[in-house]
N, C-alpha and C positions, 0 to 999 in steps of 0.2 A: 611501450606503455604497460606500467603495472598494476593492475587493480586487485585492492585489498579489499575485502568486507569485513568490517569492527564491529560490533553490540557498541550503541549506544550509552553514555550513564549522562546524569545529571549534571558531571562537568559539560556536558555539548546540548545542552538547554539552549543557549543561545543561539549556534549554528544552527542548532536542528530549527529553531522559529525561522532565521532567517532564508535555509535548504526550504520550507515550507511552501512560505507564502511566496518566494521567486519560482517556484515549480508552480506549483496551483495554478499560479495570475498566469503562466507561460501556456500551459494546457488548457484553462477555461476563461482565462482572458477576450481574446479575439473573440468566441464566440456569443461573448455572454455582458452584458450591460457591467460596466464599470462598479457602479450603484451595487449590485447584488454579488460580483465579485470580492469585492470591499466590505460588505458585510459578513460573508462568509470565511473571510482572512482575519477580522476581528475576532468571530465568535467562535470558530475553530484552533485558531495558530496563534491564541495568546499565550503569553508564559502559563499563566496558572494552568489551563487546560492542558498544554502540553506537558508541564512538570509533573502533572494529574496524572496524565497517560505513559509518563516514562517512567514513575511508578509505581504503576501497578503490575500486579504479581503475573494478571493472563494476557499481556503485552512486551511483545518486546520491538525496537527499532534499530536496525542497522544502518551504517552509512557503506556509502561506496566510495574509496579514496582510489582516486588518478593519481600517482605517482605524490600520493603524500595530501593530494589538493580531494576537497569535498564534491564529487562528484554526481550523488544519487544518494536516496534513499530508499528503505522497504520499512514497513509496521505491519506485521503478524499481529494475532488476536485467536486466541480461544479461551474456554469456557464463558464468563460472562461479557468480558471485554466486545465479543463478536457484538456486530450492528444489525445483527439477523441469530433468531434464535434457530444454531445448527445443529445444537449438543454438544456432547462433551466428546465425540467421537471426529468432531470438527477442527479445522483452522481454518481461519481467514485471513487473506492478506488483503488491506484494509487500503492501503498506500506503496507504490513501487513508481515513484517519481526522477526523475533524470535532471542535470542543468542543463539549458540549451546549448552551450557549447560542448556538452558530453555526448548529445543522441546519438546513435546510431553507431556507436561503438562496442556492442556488446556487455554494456554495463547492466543494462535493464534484465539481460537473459542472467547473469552472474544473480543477480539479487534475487530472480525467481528460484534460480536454484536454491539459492542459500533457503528461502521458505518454504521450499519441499523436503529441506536438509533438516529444519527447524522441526516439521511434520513430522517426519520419521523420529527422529529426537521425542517429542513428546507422546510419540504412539499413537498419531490420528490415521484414520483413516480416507479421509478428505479435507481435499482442498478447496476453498471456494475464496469467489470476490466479487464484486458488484464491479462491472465498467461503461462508463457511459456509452452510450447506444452511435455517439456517432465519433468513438473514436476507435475508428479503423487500425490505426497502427497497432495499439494496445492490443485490439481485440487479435488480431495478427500474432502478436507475440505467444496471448496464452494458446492461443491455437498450436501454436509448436510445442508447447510443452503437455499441449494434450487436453486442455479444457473445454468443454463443450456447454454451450446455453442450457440452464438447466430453469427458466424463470426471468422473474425480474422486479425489480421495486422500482418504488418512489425517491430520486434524489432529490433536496432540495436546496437548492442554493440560490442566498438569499430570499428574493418572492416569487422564485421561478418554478416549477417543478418540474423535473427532468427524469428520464428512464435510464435506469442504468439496469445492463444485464448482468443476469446474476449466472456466473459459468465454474463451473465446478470439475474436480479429478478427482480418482482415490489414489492411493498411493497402495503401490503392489505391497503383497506381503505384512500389510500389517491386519489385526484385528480389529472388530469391530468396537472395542468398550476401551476405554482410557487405563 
């Protein structure tokens, strides 16, 4: 098995909707009312909004290819792009989603790195992301690469409101200002 990590462009508009909203539904599906699921797949993972986000300048979106096939994705964020005002000394990864049939194959650690690769690259000094509070495996993973709860917001999807922990790293070596 070989896995690539590509930068996204506006040719893969349409994969990346469809990578979207089959991760989303897979990870907050079961737990969560269909109703507020389905809204939140509309008002998030439409074209326009996503075309919106692919580009903009303090965004960028990777995919994960399995041997050529679309495996995973990741969505970084700094300066304003961030969902939490971090600064300009920040990155956030916003999105590191999997297909079900890819989990648990080392894709998800490949894509974290590539956003601490992303970090270094643009000179931050921290990493942060918001992850929902009851998902264990996620929370699991950043833990290996060294993240620790630093807080927490409000996520809301569709009429639900849900806590997602906010866990953050710095990344050795670099300074504090952009």
């Amino acid at each position: 098995m070989t896995i690539v990590i590509r930068k996204c462009t506006l040719a893969d508009l349409s994969e990346l909707q469809q990578i979207s909203r089959e991760t989303f539904a897979d990870t907050f599906g079961p737990e969560n009312s269909p109703a507020n699921v389905n809204q939140y797949l509309d008002e998030s993972y439409n074209l326009d909004r996503l075309k919106q986000e692919l580009t903009d300048a303090d965004s960028d979106f990777f995919f994960a290819l399995v041997d050529g096939q679309v495996a995973g994705y990741l969505k970084v964020n700094v300066g304003n792009a961030q969902t939490e005002a971090m600064g300009n000394h920040a990155l956030e990864v916003q999105r590191i989603y999997i297909k079900p049939a890819f989990k648990r194959q080392g894709i998800g650690s490949k894509l974290m790195a590539q956003a601490l690769a992303v970090a270094k690259d643009k000179h931050r000094s921290t990493v942060w992301l918001g992850v929902w509070e009851h998902n264990l495996v996620a929370q699991q993973l950043y833990q290996k690469f060294g993240f620790k709860q630093t807080g927490d917001h409000v996520f809301t999807l569709g009429e639900s409101r849900q806590r997602d922990l906010i866990m953050s790293r710095t990344i050795e070596g670099e300074s504090q200002h952009s």
